[in-house]
N, C-alpha and C positions, 0 to 999 in steps of 0.2 A: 383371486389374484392371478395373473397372468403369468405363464410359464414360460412366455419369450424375455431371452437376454436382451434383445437390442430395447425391445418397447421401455424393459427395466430401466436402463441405464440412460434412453433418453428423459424417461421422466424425472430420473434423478438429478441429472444435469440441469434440467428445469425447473426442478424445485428447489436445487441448490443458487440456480443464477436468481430465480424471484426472492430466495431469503436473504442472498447476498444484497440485491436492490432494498430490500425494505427496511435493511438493518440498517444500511447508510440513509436512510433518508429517517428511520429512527433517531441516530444519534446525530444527524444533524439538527435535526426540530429539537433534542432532550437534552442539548449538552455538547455537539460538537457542534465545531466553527467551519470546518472542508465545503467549500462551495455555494456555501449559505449567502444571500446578498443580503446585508442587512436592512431590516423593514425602518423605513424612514419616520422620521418623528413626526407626529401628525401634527396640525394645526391647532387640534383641541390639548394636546400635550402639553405644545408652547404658550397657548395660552391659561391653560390651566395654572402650569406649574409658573414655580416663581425662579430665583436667580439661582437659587439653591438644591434646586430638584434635581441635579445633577450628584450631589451628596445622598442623596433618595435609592440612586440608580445603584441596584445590587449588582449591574453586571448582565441581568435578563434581560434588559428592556423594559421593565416594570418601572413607572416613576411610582410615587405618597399618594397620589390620591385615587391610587388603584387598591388602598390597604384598606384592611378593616376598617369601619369607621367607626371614631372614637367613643362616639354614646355607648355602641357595641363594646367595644373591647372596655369601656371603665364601668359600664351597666351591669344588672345583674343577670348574667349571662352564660348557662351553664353548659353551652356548647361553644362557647369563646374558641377553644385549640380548633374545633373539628373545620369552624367558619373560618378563621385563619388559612388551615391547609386548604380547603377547598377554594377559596380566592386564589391561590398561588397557583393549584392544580389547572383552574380555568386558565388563567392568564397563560402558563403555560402551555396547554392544550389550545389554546385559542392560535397562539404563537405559529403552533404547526398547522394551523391551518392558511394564514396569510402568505406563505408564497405561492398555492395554486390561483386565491380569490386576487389577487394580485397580475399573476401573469396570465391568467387567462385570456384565450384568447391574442395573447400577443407573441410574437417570433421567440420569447421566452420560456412559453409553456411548454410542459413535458405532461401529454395524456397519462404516457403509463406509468407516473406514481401514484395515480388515484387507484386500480387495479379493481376495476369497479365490479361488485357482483353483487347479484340478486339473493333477498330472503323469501317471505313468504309469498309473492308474485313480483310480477316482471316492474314492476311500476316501486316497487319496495329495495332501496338500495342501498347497499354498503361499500365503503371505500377501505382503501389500505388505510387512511388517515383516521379514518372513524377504530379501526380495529386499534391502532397505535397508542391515538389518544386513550382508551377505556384500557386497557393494557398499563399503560401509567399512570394513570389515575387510581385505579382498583391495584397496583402494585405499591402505589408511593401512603394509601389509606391504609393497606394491608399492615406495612411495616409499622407507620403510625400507630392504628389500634388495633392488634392483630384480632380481636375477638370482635369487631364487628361484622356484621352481614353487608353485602354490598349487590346491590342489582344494576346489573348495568345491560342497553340495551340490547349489544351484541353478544354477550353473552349467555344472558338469559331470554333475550327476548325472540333470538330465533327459535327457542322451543316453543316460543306462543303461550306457553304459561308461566305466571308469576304468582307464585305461593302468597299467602295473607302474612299481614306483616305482624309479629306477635307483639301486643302491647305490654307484655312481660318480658319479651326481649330484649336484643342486645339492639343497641342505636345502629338502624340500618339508613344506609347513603344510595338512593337511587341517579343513576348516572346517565347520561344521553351525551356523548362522545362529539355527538354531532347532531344538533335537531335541526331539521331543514337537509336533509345530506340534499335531495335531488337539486336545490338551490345552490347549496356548496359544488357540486360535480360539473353544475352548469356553472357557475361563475358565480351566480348572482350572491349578492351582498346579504338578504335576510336568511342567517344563518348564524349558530351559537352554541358555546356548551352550558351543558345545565347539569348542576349539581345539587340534588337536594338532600338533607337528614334529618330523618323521623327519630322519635324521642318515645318511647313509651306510644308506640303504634301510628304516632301520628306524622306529619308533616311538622321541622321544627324549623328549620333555616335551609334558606335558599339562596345560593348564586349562580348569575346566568354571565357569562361575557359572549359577546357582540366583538368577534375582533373586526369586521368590516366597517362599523362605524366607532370602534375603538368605546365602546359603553359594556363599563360590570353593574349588573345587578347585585343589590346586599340585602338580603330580608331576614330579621330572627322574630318568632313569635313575640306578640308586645313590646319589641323592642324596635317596629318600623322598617321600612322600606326604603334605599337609597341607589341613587344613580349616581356615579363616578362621588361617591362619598356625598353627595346633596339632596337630601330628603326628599320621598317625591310623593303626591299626593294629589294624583290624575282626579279624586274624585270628589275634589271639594268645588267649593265657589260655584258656578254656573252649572259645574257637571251632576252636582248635585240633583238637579230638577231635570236635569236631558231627557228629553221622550222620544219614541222611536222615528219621529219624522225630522229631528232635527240630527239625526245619530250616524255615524257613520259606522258599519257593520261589518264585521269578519266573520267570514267562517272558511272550514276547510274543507276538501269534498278528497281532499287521504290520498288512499288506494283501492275504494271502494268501487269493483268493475264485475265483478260476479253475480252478486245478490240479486235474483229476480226483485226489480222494483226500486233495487235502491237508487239507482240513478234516478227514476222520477222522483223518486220521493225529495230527493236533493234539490232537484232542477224547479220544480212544482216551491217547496218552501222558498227559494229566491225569487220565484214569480208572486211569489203576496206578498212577499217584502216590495217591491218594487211596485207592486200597485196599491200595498197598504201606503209607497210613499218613503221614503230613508235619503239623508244626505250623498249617500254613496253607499256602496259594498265595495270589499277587499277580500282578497283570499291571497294570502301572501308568502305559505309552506309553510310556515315553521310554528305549532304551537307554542313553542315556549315564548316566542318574542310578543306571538298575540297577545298573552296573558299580559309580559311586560309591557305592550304598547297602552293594555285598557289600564294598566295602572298608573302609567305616564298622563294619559289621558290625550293619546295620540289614533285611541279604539274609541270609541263608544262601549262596545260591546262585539260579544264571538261567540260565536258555536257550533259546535261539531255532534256528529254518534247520529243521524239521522240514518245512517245502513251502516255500515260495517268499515263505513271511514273511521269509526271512532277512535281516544288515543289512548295510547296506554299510561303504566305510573311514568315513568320518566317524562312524558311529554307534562305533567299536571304539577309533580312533585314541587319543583322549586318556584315553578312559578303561581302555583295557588300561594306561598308564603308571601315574595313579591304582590300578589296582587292582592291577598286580603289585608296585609301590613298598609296597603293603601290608600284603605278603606274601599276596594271594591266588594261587592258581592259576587260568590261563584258557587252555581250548585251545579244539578243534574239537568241536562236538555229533556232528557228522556228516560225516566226511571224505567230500570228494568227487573232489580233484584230486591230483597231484603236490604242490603247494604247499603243501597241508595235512600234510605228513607232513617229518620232517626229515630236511632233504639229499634233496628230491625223491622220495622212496623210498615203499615202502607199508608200512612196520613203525610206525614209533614214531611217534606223533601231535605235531606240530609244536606249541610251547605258549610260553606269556609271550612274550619281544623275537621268539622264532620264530615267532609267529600269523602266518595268510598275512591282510592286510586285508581282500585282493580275493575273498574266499569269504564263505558267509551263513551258516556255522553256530558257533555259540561257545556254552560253556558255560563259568560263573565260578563259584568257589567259596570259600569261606573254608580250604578244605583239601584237598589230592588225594585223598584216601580217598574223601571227601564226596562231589568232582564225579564220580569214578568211580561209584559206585553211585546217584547219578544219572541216570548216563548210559545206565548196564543197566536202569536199571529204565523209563526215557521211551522207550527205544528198544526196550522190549521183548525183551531180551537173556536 
């Protein structure tokens, strides 16, 4: 620590004006009204909603068909509260993110709310909003169930390690505050929070909201996958039989800039896609929405973990619910551990409620034939 007065007292000064900023811009996104413009009713709102949706409106901006959906809530459903709070948490947190995706870019914007700073390299980033959001979220679950575990990106994920989730423990909630942040920082629209909870070790219910095209995800184990409350099921009818030349493909190439090799190895697997022949490729930042696009059936198929791009639980948790409720298939791109394979073993590649979270490689598809010949052909098989 530094034995000058002056250095003292201007840091202090600076750390009091940036907690002064962040606190107002806290309570205005969680509760206060000073300054806030309010977010205009979108088109899918009005049409969605009916004459009465304004009786819906609790006062957040939330209309009805942003709430649990009812197979949910009257099903047999034994995270029913948790899926509840975690709908309101997103919408919420979603909330604080639409005034930067909004004015970006126009005579409106203000840079330094995002208060941007790097985690595990320059290309890895975090915003004041991202910190804000996980901060309420893991404070409003805390009060909720105070005995559950909660991992959330920023918090736990700048150590880089995430402890194994015990399947004799307490129901833990993997959080991502912000998936997509360098999307969000820049402006662009694919961007979302994701909330997942595991049940007895696993993956049990997942929501994602999308405040830039105003879309909640709802997924509870056997009890389905639904877009703004309308069942969705990217992977029936024609998608069924999709093969990889008719497919339009995702993948993500991260943060991945160090590993000798890895960049060919990324660059190389998109060159035999493309001369094996695909409708298109996309790489659009943000895993969790990939997941929800192949469960819409907006993907074909995704895949990441080819170097050290790969993602972690938060990016996988809520959206492997969403996308296996869909009927897609999602395993491992590229097994690496015992965990990836089922019953610890090196035969059969672990997949759907058996995905290991704690590994970086997955590939999702609208069909196992699909992901398979995907997989031989990215890896070179």
């Amino acid at each position: 620590m530094s034995t000058s007065i002056g250095p003292m007292k201007l840091t202090l000064a600076a750390g009091v004006a940036t907690a002064v900023a962040s606190w107002a811009c806290y309570t205005s996104a969680f509760g206060g009204n000073a300054g806030v413009r309010p977010r205009r009713e979108s088109a899918r709102r009005r049409r969605i909603g009916n004459d009465d949706d304004e009786d819906d409106d609790d006062g957040s901006g939330v209309r009805g068909h942003f709430e649990v959906p009812p197979e949910i809530l009257e099903g047999n459903c034994e995270c029913r509260e948790e899926v509840a709070l975690a709908v309101r948490l997103a919408l919420e947190a979603g909330r604080n993110m639409t005034r930067h995706l909004e004015t970006r870019g126009t005579a409106h914007e203000n840079p330094s709310d995002l208060d941007i700073s790097t985690k595990s390299n320059p290309s890895d980033l975090a915003t004041a909003i991202d910190v804000m959001n996980e901060d309420h979220i893991a404070r409003e679950i805390g009060i909720r169930f105070p005995s559950h575990r909660i991992i959330g990106e920023e918090s736990t994920g700048s150590g880089g390690i995430v402890d194994p989730i015990d399947p004799d423990g307490e129901t833990t909630w993997i959080i991502d505050p912000i998936d997509g942040t360098t999307n969000f920082a820049s402006g662009l629209p694919l961007c979302c929070v994701s909330i997942g909870v595991c049940v007895r070790g696993r993956p049990h219910a997942g929501v994602v909201y999308s405040p830039a095209t105003d879309e909640l995800y709802v997924a509870v184990r056997g009890m389905g996958a639904y877009r703004n409350g309308v069942r969705i099921s990217g992977c029936a009818g024609d998608k069924a039989a999709r093969t990889l030349s008719d497919s339009v493909v995702g993948f993500e190439f991260g943060y991945a800039c160090a590993e000798e090799g890895g960049i060919d190895r990324m660059t190389n697997a998109v060159g035999r896609l493309l001369r094996h022949g695909v409708r298109a490729t996309r790489s659009l930042g943000s895993g969790v929405l990939d997941l929800c696009y192949v469960a819409s059936g907006r993907l074909d198929v995704v895949y990441s973990g080819l170097a050290e791009e790969g993602w972690k639980p938060w990016d996988y948790c809520a959206g492997l619910v969403v996308a296996t409720e869909a009927g897609c298939t999602m395993t491992h791109l590229l097994p690496r551990s015992g965990g990836d394979f089922v019953d610890g073993g090196t035969g059969e590649i672990a997949r759907g409620y058996e995905f290991n979270l704690l590994t970086k490689s997955v590939i999702c598809g609208v069909n196992a034939e699909l992901v398979e010949e995907t997989r031989r052909v990215v890896l070179g098989m």
